[in-house]
One Martini backbone bead per residue (centre of mass of N, CA, C, O) as a GRO file, in nm:
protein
  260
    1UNK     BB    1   0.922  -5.042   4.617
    2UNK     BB    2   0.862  -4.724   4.545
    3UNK     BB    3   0.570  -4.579   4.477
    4UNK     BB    4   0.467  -4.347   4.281
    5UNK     BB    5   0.656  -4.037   4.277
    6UNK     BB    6   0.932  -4.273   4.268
    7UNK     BB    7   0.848  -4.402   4.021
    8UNK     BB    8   1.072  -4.538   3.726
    9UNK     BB    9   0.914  -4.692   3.550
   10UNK     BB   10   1.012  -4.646   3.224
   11UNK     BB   11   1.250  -4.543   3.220
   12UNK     BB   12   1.594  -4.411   3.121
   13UNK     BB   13   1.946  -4.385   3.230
   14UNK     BB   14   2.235  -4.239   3.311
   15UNK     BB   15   2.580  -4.273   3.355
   16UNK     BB   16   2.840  -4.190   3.403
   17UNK     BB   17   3.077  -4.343   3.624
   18UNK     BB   18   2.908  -4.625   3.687
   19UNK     BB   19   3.120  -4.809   3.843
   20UNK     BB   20   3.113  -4.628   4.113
   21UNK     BB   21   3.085  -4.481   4.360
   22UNK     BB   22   2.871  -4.257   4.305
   23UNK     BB   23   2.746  -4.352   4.070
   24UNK     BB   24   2.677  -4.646   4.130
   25UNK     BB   25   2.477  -4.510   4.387
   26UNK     BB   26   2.253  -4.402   4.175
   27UNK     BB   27   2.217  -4.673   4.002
   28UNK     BB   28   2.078  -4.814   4.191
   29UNK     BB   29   1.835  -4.586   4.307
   30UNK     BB   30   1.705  -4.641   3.966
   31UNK     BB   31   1.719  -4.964   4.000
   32UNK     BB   32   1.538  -5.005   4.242
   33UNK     BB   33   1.277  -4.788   4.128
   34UNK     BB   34   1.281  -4.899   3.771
   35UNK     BB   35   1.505  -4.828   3.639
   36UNK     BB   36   1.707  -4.816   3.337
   37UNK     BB   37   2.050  -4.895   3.329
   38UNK     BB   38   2.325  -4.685   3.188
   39UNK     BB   39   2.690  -4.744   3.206
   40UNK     BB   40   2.979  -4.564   3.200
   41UNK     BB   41   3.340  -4.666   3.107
   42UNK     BB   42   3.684  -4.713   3.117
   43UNK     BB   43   3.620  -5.051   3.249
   44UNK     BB   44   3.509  -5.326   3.168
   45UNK     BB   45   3.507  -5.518   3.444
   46UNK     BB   46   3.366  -5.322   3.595
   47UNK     BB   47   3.146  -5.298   3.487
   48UNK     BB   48   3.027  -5.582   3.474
   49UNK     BB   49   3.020  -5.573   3.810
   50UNK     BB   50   2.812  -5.365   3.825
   51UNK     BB   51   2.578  -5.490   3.617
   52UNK     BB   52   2.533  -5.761   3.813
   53UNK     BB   53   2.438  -5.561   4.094
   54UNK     BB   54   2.190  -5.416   3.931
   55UNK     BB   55   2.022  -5.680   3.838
   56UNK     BB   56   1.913  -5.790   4.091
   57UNK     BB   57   1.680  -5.582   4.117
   58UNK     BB   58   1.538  -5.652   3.784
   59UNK     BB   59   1.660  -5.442   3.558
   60UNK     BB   60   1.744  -5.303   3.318
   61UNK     BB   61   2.121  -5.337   3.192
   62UNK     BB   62   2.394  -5.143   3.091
   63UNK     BB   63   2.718  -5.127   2.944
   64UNK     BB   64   2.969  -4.880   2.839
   65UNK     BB   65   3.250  -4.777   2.642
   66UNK     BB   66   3.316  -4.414   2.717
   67UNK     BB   67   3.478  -4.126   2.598
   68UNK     BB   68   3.350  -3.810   2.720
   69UNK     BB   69   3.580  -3.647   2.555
   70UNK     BB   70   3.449  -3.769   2.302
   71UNK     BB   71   3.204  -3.659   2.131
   72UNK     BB   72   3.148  -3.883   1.902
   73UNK     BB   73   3.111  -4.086   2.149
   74UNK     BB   74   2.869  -3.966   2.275
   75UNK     BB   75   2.681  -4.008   2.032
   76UNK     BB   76   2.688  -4.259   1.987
   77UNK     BB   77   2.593  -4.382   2.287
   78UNK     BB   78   2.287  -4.233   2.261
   79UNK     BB   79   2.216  -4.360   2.048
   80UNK     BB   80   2.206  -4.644   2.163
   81UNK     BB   81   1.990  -4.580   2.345
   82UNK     BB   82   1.807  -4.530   2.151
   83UNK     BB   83   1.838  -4.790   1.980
   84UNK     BB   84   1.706  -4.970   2.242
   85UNK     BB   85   1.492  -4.762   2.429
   86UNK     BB   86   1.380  -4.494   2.288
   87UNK     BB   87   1.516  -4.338   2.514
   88UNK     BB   88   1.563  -4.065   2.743
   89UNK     BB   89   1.528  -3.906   3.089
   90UNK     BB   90   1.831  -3.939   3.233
   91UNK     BB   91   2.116  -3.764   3.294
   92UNK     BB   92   2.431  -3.827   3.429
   93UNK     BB   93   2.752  -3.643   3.492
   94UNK     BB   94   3.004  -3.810   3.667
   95UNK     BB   95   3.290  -3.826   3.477
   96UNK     BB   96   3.607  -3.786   3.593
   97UNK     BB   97   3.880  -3.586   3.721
   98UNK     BB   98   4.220  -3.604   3.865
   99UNK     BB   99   4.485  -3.416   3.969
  100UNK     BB  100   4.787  -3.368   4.108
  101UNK     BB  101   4.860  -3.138   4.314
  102UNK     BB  102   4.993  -2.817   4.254
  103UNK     BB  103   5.177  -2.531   4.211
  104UNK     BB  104   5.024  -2.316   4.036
  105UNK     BB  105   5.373  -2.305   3.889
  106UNK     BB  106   5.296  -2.631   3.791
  107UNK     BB  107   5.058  -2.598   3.604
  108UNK     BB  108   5.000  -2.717   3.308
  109UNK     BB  109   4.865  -2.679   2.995
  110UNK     BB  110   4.771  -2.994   3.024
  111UNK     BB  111   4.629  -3.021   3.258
  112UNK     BB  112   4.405  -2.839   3.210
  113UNK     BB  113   4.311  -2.973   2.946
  114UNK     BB  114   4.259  -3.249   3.034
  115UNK     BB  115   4.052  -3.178   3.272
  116UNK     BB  116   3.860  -3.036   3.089
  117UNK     BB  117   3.784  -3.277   2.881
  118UNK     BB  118   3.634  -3.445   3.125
  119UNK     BB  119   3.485  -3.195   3.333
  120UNK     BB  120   3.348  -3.055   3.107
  121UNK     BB  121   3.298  -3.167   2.808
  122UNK     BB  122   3.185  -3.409   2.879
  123UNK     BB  123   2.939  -3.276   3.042
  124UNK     BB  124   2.836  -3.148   2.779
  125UNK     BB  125   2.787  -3.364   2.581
  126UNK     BB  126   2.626  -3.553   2.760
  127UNK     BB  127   2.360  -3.330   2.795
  128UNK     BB  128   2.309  -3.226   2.510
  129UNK     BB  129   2.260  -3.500   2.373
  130UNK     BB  130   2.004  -3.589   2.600
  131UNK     BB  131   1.848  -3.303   2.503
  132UNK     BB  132   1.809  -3.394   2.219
  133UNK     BB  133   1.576  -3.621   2.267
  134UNK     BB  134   1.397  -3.448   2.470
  135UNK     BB  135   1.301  -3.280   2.214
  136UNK     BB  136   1.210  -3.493   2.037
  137UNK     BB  137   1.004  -3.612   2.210
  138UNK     BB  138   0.873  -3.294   2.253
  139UNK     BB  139   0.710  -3.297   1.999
  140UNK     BB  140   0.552  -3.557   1.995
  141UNK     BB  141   0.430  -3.459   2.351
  142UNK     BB  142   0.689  -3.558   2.582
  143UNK     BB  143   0.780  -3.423   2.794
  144UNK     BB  144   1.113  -3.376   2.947
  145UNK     BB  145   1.384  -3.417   3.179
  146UNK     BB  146   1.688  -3.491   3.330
  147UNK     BB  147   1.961  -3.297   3.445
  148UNK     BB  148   2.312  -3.409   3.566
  149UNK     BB  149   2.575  -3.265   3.766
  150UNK     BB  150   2.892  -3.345   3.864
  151UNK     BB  151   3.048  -3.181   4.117
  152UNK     BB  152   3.157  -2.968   4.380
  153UNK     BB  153   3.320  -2.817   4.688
  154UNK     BB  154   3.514  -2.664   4.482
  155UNK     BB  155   3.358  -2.485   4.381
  156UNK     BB  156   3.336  -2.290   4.668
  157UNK     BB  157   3.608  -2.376   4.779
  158UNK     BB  158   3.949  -2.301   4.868
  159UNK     BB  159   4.238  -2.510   4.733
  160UNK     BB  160   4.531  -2.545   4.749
  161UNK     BB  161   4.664  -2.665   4.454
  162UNK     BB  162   4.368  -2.708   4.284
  163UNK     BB  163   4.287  -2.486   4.019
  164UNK     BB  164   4.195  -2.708   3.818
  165UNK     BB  165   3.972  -2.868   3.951
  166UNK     BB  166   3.795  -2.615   4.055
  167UNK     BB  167   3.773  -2.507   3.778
  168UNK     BB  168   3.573  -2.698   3.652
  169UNK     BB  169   3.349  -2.728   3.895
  170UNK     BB  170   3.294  -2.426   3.825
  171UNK     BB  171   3.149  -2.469   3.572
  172UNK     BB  172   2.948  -2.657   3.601
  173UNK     BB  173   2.731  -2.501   3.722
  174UNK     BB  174   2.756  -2.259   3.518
  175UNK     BB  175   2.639  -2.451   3.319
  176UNK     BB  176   2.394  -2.599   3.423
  177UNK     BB  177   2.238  -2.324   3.456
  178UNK     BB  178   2.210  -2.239   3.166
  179UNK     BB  179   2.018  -2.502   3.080
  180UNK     BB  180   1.798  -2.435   3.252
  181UNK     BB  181   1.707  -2.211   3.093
  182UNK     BB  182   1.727  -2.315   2.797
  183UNK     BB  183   1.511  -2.584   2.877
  184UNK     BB  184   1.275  -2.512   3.041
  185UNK     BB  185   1.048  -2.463   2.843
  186UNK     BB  186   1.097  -2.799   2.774
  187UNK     BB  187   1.103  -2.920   3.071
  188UNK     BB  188   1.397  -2.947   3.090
  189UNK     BB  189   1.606  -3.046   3.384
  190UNK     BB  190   1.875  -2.860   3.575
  191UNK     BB  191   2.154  -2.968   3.783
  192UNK     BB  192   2.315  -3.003   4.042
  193UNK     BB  193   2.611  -3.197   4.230
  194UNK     BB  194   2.759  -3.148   4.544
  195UNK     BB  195   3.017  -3.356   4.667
  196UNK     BB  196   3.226  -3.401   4.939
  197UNK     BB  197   3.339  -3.650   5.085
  198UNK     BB  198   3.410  -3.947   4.900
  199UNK     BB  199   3.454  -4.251   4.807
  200UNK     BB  200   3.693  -4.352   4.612
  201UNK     BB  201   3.943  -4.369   4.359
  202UNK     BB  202   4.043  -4.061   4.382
  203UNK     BB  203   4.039  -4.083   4.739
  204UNK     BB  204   4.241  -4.319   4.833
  205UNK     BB  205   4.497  -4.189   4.969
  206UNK     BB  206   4.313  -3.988   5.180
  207UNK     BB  207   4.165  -4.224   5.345
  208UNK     BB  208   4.480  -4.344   5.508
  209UNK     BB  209   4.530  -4.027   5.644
  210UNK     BB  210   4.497  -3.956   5.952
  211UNK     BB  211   4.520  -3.616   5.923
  212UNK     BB  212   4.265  -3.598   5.744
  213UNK     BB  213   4.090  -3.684   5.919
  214UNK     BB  214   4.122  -3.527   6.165
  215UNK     BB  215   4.120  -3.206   5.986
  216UNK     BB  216   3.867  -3.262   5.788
  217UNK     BB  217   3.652  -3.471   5.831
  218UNK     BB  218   3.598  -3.431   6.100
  219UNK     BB  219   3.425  -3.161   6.061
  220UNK     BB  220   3.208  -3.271   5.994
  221UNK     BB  221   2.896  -3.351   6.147
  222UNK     BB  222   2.913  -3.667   6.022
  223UNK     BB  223   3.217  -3.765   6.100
  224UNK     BB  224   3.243  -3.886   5.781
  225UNK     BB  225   3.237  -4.048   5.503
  226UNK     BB  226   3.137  -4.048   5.186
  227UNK     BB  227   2.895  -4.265   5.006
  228UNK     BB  228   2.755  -4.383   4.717
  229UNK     BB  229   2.469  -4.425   4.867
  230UNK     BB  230   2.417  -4.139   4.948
  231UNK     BB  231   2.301  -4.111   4.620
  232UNK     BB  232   2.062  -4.220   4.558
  233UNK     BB  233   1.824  -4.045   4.625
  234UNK     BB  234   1.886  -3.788   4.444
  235UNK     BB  235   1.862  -3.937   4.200
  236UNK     BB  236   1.542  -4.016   4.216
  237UNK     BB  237   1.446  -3.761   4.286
  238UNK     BB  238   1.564  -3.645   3.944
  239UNK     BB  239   1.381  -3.832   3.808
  240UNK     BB  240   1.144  -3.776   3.930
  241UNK     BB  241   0.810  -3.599   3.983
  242UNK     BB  242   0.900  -3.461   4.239
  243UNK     BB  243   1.124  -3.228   4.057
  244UNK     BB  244   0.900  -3.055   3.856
  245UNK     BB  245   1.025  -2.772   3.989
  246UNK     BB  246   1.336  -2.855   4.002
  247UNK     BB  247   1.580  -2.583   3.889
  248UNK     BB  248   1.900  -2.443   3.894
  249UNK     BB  249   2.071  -2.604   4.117
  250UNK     BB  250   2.304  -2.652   4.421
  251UNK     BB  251   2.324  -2.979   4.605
  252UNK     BB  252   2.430  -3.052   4.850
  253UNK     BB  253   2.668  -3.341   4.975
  254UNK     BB  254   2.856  -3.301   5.291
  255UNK     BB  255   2.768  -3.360   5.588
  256UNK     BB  256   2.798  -3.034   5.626
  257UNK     BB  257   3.095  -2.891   5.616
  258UNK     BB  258   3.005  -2.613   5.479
  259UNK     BB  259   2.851  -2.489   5.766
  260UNK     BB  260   3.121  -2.544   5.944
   0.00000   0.00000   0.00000
């Protein structure tokens, strides 16, 4: 375990999503480094099997069914990890939505606003909640606390058929930088991270596809998909004190293929 500036023993972090994929990926890296970790999931067994393979590691894990498009529902679970660990510095805001693409002209509003409650609604509940926990732990001496929403380079490609997941991915961008203004002033920084072609449940149909494989992922310059481990680095980055001057950034983690 790295120590100094990238130890996080003592932290406690939120993964929303964190049973799988991307999400995984981070609580790994915060628990690799010393941080306990609660992960929310809208599926018990996967949780369970997330958080044996996370207390390897050595650190408390917790993992809870929490549906972050319910406000009331995020506002019981921050609670419940405050009367557990006292405290919250770090939120990943990470559990997402993907309906299948359709023409434009068939994109309903269900399909709408479903996307949106969990892609837009639940990144706002949850990271809201843990800056509330945030503002008043900074009132008695400690300020602090890293807010982060993992959002996608949807927010920035134009992808035909796909207009309902890129507005919300795009809306997530630029709602993590009002956060960050918004909350500079006390401490709390907000990131967005922007992940390209990754390995997940999401993405399993397009991952067996030979022509998407060829025509698509291979234009990336490390050309392959990226996986869930690819971002524990950034997770602990921003959960770090490396990170107390970096705020209302959108950090690109896709292999090159942005640039390409």
């Amino acid at each position: 375990m790295m120590k100094g500036l990238f130890d996080l023993t003592g932290k406690v972090a939120l993964v929303t999503g964190g049973n799988g994929g991307i999400g995984l990926g981070m609580a790994k890296g915060l628990a690799m480094h010393g941080a306990s970790v609660v992960i929310w999931g809208n599926k018990p067994e996967k949780n369970e099997r997330a958080v044996e393979g996370l207390r390897a590691f050595g650190g408390e894990v917790r993992c809870a069914r929490v549906d972050v498009a319910d406000e009331s529902a995020v506002k019981a679970g921050v609670a419940a990890i405050i009367e557990e660990f006292g405290r919250i510095d770090q939120a990943i805001a990470n559990a997402g939505l993907s309906i299948s693409r359709k023409d434009m002209f068939d994109i309903s509003l269900e399909d709408f606003r479903r996307i949106q409650d969990v892609n837009v609604h639940g990144v706002f509940f949850t990271l809201r909640e843990a800056a509330r926990y945030m503002i008043a732990r900074g009132e008695t001496g400690e300020r602090g606390g890293s807010l982060v929403s993992i959002a996608s380079t949807a927010s920035m490609h134009g992808a035909a058929r796909n207009e309902h997941y890129g507005a919300t991915k795009g809306a997530v961008v630029s709602m993590t930088r009002a956060m960050a203004v918004e909350l500079g002033p006390l401490g709390i920084r907000a990131n967005s991270v922007l992940p390209g072609w990754t390995r997940s449940d999401m993405t399993e149909r397009l991952q067996g596809w030979d022509k998407f494989n060829s025509n698509v992922v291979a234009r990336a310059p490390v050309g392959r998909w990226g996986d869930g481990d690819d971002f524990s680095a950034i997770a602990v980055y921003l959960a770090s004190d490396a990170s107390s001057f970096h705020t209302g950034d959108s950090i690109v983690v896709d292999g090159g293929y942005t640039v390409f």
